[in-house]
Every structure is written in C-alpha cells, then in structure tokens.
N, C-alpha and C positions, 0 to 999 in steps of 0.2 A: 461667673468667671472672675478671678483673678484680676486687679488692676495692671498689672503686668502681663500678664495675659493679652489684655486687651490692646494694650501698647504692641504688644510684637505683631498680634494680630493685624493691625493695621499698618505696621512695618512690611507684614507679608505680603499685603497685600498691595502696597508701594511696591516690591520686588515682583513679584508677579506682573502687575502690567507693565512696568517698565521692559521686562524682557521676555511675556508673550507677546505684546500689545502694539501695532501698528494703524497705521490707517486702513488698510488692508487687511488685518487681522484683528477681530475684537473678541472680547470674550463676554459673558452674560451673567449677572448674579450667581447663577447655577455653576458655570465654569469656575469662576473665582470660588466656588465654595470647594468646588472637585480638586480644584489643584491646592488647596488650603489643607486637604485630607493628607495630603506628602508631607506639611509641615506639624501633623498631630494637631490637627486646629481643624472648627469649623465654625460658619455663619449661616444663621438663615436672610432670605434678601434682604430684610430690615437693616440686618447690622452689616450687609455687606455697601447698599446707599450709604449709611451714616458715616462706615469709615471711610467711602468716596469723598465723601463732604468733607470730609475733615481733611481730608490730602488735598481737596481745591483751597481749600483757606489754607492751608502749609504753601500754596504756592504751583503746585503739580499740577499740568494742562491736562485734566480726565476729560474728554469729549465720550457724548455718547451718539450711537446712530440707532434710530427706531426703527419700528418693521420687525417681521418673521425673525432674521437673522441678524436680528440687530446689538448691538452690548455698550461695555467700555472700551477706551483705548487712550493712549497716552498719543498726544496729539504735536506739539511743538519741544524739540530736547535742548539740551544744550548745544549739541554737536548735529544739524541735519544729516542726513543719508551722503551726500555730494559733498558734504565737510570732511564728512569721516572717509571717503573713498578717495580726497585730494591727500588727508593727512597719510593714508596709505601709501599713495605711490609716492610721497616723498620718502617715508622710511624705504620702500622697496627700490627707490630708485640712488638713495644713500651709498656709494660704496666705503663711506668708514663707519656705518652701524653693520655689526659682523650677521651673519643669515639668524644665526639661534636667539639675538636681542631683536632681530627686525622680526622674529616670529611671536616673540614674548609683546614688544610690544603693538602688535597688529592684534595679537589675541585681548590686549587691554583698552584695544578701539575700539573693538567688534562687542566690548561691555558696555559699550555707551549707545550703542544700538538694540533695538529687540532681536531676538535669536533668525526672526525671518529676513532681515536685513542684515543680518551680521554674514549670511551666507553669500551676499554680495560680497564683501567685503574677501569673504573664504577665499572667491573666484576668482576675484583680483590679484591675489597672493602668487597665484601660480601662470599671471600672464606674462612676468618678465623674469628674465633670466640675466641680471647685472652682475657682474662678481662682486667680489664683498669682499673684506677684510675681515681676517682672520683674529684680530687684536683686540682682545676684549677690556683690555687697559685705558680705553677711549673714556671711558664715562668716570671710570677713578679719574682721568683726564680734567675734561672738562668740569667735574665737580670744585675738583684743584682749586682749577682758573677762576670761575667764579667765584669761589672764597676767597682766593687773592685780591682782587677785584674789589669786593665785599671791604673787607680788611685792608684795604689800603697796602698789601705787602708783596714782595717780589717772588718768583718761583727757581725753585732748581727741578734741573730734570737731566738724562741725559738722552741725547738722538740719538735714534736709531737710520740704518741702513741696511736695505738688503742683499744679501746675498747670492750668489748661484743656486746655493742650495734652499733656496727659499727660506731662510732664514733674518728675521732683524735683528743685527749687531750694534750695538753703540758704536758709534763715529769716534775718531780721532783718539782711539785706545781707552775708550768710556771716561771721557770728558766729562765734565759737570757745566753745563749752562745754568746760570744766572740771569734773569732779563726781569723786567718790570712788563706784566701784562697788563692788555690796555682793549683789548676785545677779542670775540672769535668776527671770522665771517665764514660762508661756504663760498668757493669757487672750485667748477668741472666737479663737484659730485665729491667735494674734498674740504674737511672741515679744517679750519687755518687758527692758527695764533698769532695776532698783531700786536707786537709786544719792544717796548723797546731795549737796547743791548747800550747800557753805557760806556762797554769798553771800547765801541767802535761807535760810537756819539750818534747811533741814528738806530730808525724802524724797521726791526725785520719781519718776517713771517716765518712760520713755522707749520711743519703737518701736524696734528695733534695726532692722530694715529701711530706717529712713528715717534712720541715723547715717551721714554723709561723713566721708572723712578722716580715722578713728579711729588715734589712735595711744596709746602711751605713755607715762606721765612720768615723770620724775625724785622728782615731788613723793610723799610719802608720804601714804597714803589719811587721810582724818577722818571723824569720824562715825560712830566705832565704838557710842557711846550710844546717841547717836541709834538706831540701825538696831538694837540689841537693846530696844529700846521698841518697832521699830517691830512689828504683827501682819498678817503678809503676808496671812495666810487671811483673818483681819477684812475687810484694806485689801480682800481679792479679792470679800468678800461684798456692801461696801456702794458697791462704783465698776462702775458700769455702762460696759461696754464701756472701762475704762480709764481715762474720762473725770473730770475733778476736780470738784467744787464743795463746796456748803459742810457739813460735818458736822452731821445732824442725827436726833434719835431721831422716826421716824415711827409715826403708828399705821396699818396699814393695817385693814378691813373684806374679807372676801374672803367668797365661797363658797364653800362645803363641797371641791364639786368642786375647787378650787384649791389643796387641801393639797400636794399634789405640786409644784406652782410655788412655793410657798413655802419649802417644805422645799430642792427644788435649789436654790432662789437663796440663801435664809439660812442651809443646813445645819438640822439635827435637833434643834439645841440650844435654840433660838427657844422661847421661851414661846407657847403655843396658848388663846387664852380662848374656850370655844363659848359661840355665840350663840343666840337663837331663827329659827324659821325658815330652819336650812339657811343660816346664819353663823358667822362668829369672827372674832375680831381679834386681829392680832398686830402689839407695836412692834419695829421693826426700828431699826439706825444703817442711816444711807444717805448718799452723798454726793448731794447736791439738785443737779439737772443737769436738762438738757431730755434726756439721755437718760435719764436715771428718770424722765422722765415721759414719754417715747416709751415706756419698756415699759410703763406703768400704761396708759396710752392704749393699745396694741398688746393686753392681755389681754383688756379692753374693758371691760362695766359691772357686771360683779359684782366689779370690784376696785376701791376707793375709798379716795382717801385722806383719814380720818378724822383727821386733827388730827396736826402743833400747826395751829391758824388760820394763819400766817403762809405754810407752804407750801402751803394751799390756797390761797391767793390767789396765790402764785405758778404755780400748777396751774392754776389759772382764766385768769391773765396770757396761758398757754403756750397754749392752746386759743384763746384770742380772737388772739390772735396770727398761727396758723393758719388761721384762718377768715377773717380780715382779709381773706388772699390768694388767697380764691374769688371 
C-alpha cells in the first residue's frame, strides 16, 4: 500500500471512532476493518492495533474493553456529552441566533460527539419552543465588532426599528450611527453592544440584532476612560431589560420570601436590614424606567417601593396610567 494510503488509512480510522465510538458503543478490529470497506480501504487486525497506536501517541484517548464483546472506543473528547447538551440550550435558548443558524450550528455540536450521543443532542432541539429572530445580519454583526475592537477602530451602522408590519426599519429616516465599540454582553436572551457615542460624551448600548449596515471605519476608537469607569455588572444589575432611565438609589420593602428575587436581581453583595413581621428592606441603584416598575408591579404586593418620595410618585404616575386604559 501506498504511503498515502496508509496515512488516510489511519485518518479513517481517527474518523470512524470518533463518530461510532462511545463508552457505550465500541467497535472491534473486525468492525473498524467493515466500516473501512465504505472508504475503499481495508486492514487486517495487525494494521488496524498499529494505526491505534499511532492515534495514542498523536494524542487520541483509544480505550479498549475486553471480553466477548469487547473493542475500541474514544474515551475523553474535547467537549463531554453535558458540555455539549449545556452548549445546546444556550443556542436553543438565544433569541438573536435565528432558528435555521441555531440548527446549523447544533448540527456542528452534535460533530463533536459520536453519532449515538449526538441523538441526545437531536432530542434536545425540539424540547423548547423560544422565538427567535428572524435577522440573520447578526453574525455579519458581531464579526463587525470584534474586528473593530481587534483594530482599534469605531463602527457605522444604522438601527433599526420595528414595525406593525413586522418589519425592521432604520430609525430616525436611516441615520448613520457612529460609536467606538468597546464589548458585547447578553442580557434577557439579547445580545447588546456597549459602545461609547462621543457626541453625547457617554456609554450606550445597543441590540445588535436590530444594527443595519454595519461596517468599519477608518476613525480610531474614543472612549477608552470612559468605558474603564464604566461597571458592566452594576450597569447589568440596575437596567431592566436594557432599558435606560434615570439613576437612582431605591429603598425597596420586600418579604421574607423574596430573598431570592433580590439576591438574583442585585447579586449577594446588597446590604439586607430584617424587618418585623416576615420583612426587610434593601436600597438598591436602579435605572427608574416603566420597566422597573413593570417588574415591581409583576412580583406584586409584598414588594414595595419605600422611598425616595419622588419615585413613588412616579410609581403611582405609572399605575394610574395603566388604569386610565380600562
């Protein structure tokens, strides 16, 4: 045979256990040689041990189990079964990776497992049902970004907005934003751009989902101060769903039972005062928005917000507001 031969030969055989071959599933000199037959290749066991050996010195975990039904099997991967099944429902649980990329790339997980564990993976696909974004401009997106980033240079792009008719329109008659990016984060299942905007001297965010157009400039990024001032995790504890308003230290009143909503929302670090009666209160920073008070309203009436006076009258505002409209 062929010295190239003999090379592919034990590349095939690298392919084949990788994606028959589990703990659970082994195959036997004999098998390796049957499935070798699909690739116009064969070995007798001699040469099918030797190119084992040679895939353990390359580094590849060939375990073997003895007994009747005993073979090889690829033992330790790069990615275990439960890596790959976590990395899964984060794409499935994404709603800015659109359904047809979150299927492309579940099918490029399920290659890093063998074909009997990849059908785990299969089942997992179809246990949840999230909507997804329709915009498949997301990854031209973020590739953007991180080249800007990379290259030290700012981006243009223009936002969009949707419409009744389910449609994304560019904002403000297809505007061009200019900003200096400076990271992504996710927040609520939403991939962001934290990026700072010179012309209004401070840090904004942005959906990346809903950026047109995005390209790269020539201009050199600004805002390096800025953004090492700025506290991403802070920013992520006191903005609801994203949303901006006005910086403000709240007291909240909660019950007992609401330690846990406090705790995930503001982190462990939060100062806790107990109260009497199955109470405490804790001041948190928050950005003052109708969606902070959509979640205060949504946990219901054992969560109140105690002072300063000013946003309780805006809380009051926000509630007659709503009522208006029955």
């Amino acid at each position: 045979m062929a010295v190239s031969q003999v090379k592919l030969r034990t590349l095939y055989i690298m392919k084949i256990l990788r994606e028959k071959t589990d703990e659970k599933h082994t195959m036997s000199a004999a098998d390796i040689d049957k499935a070798l037959h699909g690739f116009g290749m064969s070995a007798d066991r001699r040469t099918v041990y030797n190119d084992i050996e040679t895939l353990r010195e390359f580094g590849m975990d060939v375990l073997q189990t003895k007994g009747t039904n005993g073979g090889y099997y690829v033992g330790s991967r790069k990615f275990e079964l439960p890596e790959l099944k976590l990395l899964v429902d984060a794409v499935q649980a994404s709603k800015f990776i659109s359904r047809k990329k979150s299927e492309e790339l579940i099918r490029k997980l399920e290659g890093l497992a063998s074909e009997y564990e990849a059908r785990q993976l299969q089942r997992n696909v179809f246990i949840y049902n999230r909507p997804k974004t329709g915009n498949e401009t997301i990854y031209y997106n973020v590739d953007q970004i991180h080249t800007a980033i990379l290259e030290n240079r700012q981006i243009q792009y223009q936002y969009g907005e949707w419409t009744v008719k389910k449609e994304l329109r560019p904002k403000k008659a297809g505007a061009i934003y200019t900003v200096s990016p400076w990271s992504l984060t996710w927040d609520d299942a939403n991939y962001y751009l934290i990026a700072y905007d010179d012309d209004a001297d401070c840090m904004k965010h942005y959906r990346v989902d809903k950026m047109q157009r995005t390209s790269v400039t020539d201009r050199e990024r600004v805002g390096e101060e800025q953004f090492q001032d700025f506290d991403l995790v802070e920013f992520s504890k006191k903005t609801f769903s994203m949303y901006g308003g006005h910086d403000e230290e709240v007291t909240l009143q909660c019950g007992n039972e609401l330690i846990g909503v406090i705790l995930d929302r503001f982190g462990t670090d939060v100062m806790i005062v107990p109260m009497t009666d199955g109470w405490f209160r804790v001041r948190v920073l928050v950005a003052v928005s109708p969606q902070f008070f959509g979640w205060v309203t949504g946990i219901g009436g054992r969560l109140r917000i105690a002072g300063p006076a000013g946003v309780q009258k805006e809380y009051v505002g926000y509630l007659k507001g709503i009522m208006e409209g029955y």
